[in-house]
N, C-alpha and C positions, 0 to 999 in steps of 0.2 A: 526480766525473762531472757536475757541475755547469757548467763553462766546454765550450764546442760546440769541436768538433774536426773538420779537415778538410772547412767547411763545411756540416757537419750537426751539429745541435742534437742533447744530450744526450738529452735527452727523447725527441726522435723517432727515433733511436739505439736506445734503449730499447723501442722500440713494434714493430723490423724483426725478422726471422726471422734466421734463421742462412743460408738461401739468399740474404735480400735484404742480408742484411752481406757475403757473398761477392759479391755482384755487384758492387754497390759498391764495395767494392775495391777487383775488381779496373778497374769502369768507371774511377774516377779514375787508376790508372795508367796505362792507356790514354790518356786525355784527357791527359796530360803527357809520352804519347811515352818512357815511360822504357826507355833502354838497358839492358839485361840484360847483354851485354856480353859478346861472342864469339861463336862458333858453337857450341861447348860446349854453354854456357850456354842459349842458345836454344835448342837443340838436348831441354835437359834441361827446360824450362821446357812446352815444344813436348807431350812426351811426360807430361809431366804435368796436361796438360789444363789448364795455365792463360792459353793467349793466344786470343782470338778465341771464347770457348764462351758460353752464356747460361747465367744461374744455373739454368735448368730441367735442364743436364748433372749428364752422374752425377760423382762424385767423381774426384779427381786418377790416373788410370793409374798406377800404379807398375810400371814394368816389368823385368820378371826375367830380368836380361841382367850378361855381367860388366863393370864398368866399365872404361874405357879410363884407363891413368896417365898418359897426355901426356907423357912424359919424365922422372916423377918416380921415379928409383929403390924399388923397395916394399920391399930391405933397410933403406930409412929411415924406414919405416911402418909400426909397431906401431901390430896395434889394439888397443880399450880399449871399454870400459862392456857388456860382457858383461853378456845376460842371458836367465832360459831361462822359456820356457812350456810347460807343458802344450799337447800335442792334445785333442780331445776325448777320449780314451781314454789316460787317465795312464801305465795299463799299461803300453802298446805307442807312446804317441806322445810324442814332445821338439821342442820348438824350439827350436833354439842361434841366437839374435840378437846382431850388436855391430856395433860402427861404427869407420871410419876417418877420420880428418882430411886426407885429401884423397886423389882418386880411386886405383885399384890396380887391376890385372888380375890376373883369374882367381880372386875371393877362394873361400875355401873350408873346409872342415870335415874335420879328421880324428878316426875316433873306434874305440875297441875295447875290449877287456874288461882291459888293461893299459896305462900312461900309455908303457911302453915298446913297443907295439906296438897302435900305431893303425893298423889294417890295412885301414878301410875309409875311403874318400875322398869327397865331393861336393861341386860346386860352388854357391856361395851364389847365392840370387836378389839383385841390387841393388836398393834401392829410394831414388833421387837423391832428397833433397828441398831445390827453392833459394826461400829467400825474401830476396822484393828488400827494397830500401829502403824501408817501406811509408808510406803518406800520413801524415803527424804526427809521423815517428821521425828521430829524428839519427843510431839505429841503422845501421851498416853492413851491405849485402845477405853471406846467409851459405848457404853449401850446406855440405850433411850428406850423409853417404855409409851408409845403414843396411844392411846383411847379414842375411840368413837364410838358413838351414838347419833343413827339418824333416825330423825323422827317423820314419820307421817303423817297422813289424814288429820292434821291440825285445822282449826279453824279460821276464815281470813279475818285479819283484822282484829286481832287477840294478841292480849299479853298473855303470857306463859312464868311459871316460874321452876326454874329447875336447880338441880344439886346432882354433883357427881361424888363419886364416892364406892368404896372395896369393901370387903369385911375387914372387921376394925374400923371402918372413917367411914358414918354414915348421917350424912347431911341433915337429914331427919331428926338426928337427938339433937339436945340440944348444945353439946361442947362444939359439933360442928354448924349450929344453925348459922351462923353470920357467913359461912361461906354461898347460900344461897345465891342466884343471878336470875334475871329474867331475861324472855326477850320475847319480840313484837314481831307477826307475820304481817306479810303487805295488805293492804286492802283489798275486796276483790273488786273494788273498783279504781277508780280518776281519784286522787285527793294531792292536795299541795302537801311534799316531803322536802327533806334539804337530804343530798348525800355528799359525801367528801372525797377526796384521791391526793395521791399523791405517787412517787415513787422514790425507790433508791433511800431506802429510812439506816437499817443497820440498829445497831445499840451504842446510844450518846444522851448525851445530855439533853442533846438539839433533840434527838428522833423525841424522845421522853417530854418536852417540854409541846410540840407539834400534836403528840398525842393528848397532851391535857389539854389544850385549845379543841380540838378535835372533840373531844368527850363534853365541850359543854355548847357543842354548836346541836348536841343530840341528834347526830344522823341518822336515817334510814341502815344506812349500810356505806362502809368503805371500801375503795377500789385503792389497791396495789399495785403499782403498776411495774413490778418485778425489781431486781434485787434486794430480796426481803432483810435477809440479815446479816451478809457476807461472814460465812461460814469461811468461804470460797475467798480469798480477799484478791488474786490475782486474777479470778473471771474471765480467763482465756480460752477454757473449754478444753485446757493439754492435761496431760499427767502432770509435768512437774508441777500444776495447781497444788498437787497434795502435800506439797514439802509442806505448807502455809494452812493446808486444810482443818479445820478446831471446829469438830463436830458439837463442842458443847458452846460457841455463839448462841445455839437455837434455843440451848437451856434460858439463856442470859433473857434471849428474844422475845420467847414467848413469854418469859417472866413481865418484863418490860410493857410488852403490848396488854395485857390481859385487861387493863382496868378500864381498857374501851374496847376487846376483841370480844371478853363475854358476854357483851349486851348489846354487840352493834356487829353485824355479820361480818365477815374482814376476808376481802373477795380478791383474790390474792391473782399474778400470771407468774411464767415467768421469764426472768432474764439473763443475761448471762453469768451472772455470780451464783444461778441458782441452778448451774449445769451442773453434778456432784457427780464426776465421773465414777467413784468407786463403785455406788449403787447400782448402778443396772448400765446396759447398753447407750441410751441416751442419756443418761447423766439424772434422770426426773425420779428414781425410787426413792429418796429421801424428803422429796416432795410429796411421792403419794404415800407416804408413810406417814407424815407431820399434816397433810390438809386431805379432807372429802370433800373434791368441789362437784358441781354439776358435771353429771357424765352423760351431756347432752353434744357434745364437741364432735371433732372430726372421727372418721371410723377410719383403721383402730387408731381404738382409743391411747394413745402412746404419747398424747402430749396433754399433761392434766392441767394445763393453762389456758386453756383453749374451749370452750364454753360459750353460754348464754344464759340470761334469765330477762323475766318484766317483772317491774314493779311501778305501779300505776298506769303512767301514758307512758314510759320510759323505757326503751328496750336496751340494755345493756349486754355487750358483746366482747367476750377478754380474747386474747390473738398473743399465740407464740410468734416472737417477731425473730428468735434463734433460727425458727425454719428458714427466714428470709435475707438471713446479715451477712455482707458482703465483708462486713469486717470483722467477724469474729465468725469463722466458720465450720465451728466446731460441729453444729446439727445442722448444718445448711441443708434445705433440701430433704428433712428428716419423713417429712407428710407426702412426697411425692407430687407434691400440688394438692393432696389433698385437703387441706386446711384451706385454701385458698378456695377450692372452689365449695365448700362449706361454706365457707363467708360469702361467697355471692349467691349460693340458697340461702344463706341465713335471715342476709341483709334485704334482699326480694319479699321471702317472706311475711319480713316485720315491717316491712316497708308497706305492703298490702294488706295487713292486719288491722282491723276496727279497733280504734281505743287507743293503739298505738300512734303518739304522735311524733317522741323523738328516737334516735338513735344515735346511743353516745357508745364510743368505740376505745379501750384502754388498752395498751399492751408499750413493751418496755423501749426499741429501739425507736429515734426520733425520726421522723418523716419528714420535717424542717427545724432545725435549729441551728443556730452562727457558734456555738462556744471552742474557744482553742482545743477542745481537748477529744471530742466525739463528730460534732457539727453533726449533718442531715445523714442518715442513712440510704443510700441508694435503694438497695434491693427492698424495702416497702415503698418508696418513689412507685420503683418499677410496676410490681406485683400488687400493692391494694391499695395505692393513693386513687389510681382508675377507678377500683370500686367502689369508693367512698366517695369520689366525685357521680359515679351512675348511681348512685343510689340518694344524695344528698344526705350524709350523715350529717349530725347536728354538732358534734363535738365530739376530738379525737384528742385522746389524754396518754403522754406519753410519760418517760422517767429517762434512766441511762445519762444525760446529763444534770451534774449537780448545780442546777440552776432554777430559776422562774424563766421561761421566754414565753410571747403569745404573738402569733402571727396576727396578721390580715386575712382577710379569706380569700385564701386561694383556688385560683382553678388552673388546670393544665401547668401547675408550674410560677403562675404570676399572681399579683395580685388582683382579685377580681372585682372587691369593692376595700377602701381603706374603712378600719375600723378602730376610731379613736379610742380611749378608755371612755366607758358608760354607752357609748353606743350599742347599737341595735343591727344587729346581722340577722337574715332573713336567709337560709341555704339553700332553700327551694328555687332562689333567683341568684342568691349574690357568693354561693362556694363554699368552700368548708375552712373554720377556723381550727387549728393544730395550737395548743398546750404542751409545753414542756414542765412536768410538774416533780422535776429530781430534788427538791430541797430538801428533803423531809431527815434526814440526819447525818449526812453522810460528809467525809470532806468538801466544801465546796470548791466546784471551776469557776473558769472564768471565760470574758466574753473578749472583742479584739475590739469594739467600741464601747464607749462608756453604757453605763445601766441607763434605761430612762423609765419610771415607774409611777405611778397615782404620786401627786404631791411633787416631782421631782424628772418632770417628761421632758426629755431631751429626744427631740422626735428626729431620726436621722432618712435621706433620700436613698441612702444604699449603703451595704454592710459586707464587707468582703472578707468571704469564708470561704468552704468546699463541703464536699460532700463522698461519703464512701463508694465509689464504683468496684467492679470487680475487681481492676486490675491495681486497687488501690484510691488515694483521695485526688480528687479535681477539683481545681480553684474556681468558685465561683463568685460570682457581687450579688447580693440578692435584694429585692426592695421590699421585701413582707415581715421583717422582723418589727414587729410594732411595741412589746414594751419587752426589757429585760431588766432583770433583777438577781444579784450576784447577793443570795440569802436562805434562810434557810425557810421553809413558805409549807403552805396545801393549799389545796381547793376546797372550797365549800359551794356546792350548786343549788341551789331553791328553786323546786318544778312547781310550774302553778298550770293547773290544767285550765282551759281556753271556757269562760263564762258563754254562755248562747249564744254564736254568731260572730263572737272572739278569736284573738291569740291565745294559744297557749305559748307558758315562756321558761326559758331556763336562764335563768338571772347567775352568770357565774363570776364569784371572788375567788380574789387572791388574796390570802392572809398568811404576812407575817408572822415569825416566830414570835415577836413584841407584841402582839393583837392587830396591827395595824393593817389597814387593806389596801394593797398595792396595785389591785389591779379590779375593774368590775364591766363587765359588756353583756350585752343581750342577746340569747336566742330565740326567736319566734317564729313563730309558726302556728299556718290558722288549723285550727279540729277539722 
């Protein structure tokens, strides 16, 4: 990031908002008159809010409408990279998302309680999204075609089976029957589930091989914990991001993910590779383009990573940790506080809710970890490690470094109780344990002392790192790094709800990309 790009110096690059990198943007392609190229095209570009608006507009329109084929046969247009979300209400809501490679009419959803009788039909909202040639890129300009379909008033505790599909490519006959998928609402009660997370995957061999371990642990649902595909591979939140920008990773991505994203919800936040300046003011319209997550989050709604849902005892809470980063500042500050203090109604609430016993917390910038290359993030320190400490969260899942780390539980900064591997943390007494869970396909970092991991624990009294402050990093020694692992890894958690007069408990691994389990400790907590 060093050499200026586009006629703006990295530095000052550095210094801009994620509104003033969108403007810029899109000001220079203005300034060079670039053809879009057809009516289509303008047409879609038009509707996306990206010609003629100041960066003070709201984000790109995506509008839900079916798209027009132009001629193109859609018996030659299977689609591909399936993937499902969660409504706010797991029970009763789905979102069936995928994408086409080039426009289709009429796309749509069939879905029923038998793969041979999908009895009920809808049509998908389109959501176009075209990026041009952008200033610094050799890149070719690329339009995406993303689908959704959410569903309602579903039943709890039901498999579903559904098919997507256009005229011409209809799920239902039988040349497309094998593209059929199901998927599974939560229970409306307590029942023992397993779900999985990780962060910072991309498109590899590793992300690919992580997902098929993944697919056969049969999770509830998977948590993201941000930089989904690096589209973005510089992840600085500037312009010059776009020299490097390759809007079809996502093609590769979704491709990649589907054969565990269509059957197993894939509950995404995000990070800072997933800031896309070009799209909208804050960098997220290529996000809300490619996912419908819960739009249950902070008001306004301007940060689509930032959510809630329960599934069983379990409350799960995603957090834009960009609002909070002191070392990448691109949306610093984006919510006004307001996301913050959403998290402390959020986390009260589900705190004081029957039924609910845990609260597990994901989002991407790290709140403790040692590695040379990111270490601890200050500003969530600052701003929501407080609230995770008042509220006793049960487990906080982070990404951003490409590593395994798992602290001790901490309180106020220290460690509050040591927690060997297999042990038993209790949060309501003994603090909250921090996850650093970046393995999942990405180049990996590294650590400034050796790994110590299940099989192989080199258990150390202190570890000297630092940590992001505002003014930059400060050297710290810390004693809570309890096991690390320089690999490529997930998480798999097993909730088992609290039997009469019981714990209930969240049994959490760490699994290797080899199958092997590096890491396992307990959280409990009585009903």
């Amino acid at each position: 990031m060093d050499t200026p790009r586009m006629g703006i110096g990295a530095e000052l690059a550095g210094k801009l908002s994620m509104a003033e990198q969108h403007e810029y943007l899109r000001s220079r392609l203005s300034r060079r008159r670039l053809v879009l190229g057809g009516a289509v095209a303008a047409g879609t570009v038009a509707a996306s809010g990206l010609l003629g608006q100041s960066a003070s507009a709201a984000a790109p329109t995506l509008v839900g409408r079916p798209a027009t084929g132009h001629g193109v046969d859609g018996a030659l247009v299977a689609p591909f990279g399936r993937h499902l979300q969660y409504g706010a209400d797991p029970r009763t809501q789905f979102t069936v998302s995928w994408q086409v490679p080039l426009a289709v009419t009429r796309p749509f959803v069939r879905y029923g309680l038998k793969p041979w009788a999908l009895s009920h039909k809808i049509q998908a909202e389109v959501r176009d999204l075209h990026t041009p040639q952008l200033p610094g890129s050799s890149l070719p300009a690329v339009d995406q075609y993303y689908q959704h379909v959410t569903l309602t008033g579903l039943h709890p505790g039901t498999t579903y089976y559904y098919g997507v599909g256009h005229d011409g490519f209809d799920p239902a006959d039988a040349a497309a029957f094998a593209t059929i998928g199901s998927f599974t609402t939560a229970p409306s009660g307590s029942e023992r589930f397993t779900f999985t997370a990780f962060g910072d995957q991309g498109v590899s061999y590793h992300a690919l091989a992580n997902d098929s371990l993944i697919l056969g642990r049969n999770p509830s649902f998977h948590l993201h914990a941000g930089d989904i595909c690096y589209a973005d591979p510089d992840g600085n939140g500037t312009s010059a991001d776009s020299g490097d920008y390759d809007a079809r990773t996502w093609d590769q991505f979704l491709g990649q993910t589907e054969s565990v994203a269509s059957r197993v919800p894939w509950m995404v936040t995000t990070g800072n590779h997933d800031m896309e300046a070009w799209y909208s003011p804050n960098g997220y319209g290529g996000q809300e383009a490619r996912w419908t997550l819960p739009a249950n989050g902070p008001r306004p709604a301007n940060q689509p990573g930032a959510y809630s849902f329960v599934y069983g005892n379990t409350a799960v809470v995603a957090l834009d940790a960009n609002d909070v980063s002191y070392e990448i500042p691109a949306n610093y500050g984006i919510s006004g506080g307001g996301q913050t203090a959403w998290l402390d109604h959020t986390l009260a609430a589900y705190r004081k809710q029957r039924g609910i016993d845990f609260l597990v917390v994901f989002f991407h910038h790290c709140a403790y970890s040692t590695t040379n290359q990111h270490a601890s993030e200050g500003g969530v320190r600052d701003v929501w490690v407080p609230l995770f400490e008042k509220y006793q969260v049960d487990l906080v899942i982070n990404g951003h470094n490409h590593v395994y780390e798992r602290t001790d539980a901490i309180r106020a900064g220290s460690v509050s109780k040591s927690l060997p591997i297999g042990a038993t943390v209790r949060p309501a007494t003994d603090g909250v344990v921090y996850v650093t869970a970046g393995g999942a396909g990405k180049s990996l970092y590294s650590f400034p002392v050796p790994d110590s991991y299940e099989g192989h624990v080199q258990d150390l009294d202190s570890v000297p790192t630092y940590y992001q402050a505002k003014g930059g990093h400060v050297a710290e020694t810390v004693h809570w790094s309890r096991v690390r692992y320089t690999g490529y890894s997930f998480l798999s958690v097993d909730v088992q709800p609290a039997h009469a007069g019981g714990e209930s408990t969240l049994t959490v691994s760490a699994i290797a990309e080899s199958g092997e389990r590096i890491d396992h400790f307990t959280v409990a907590r009585r009903a």
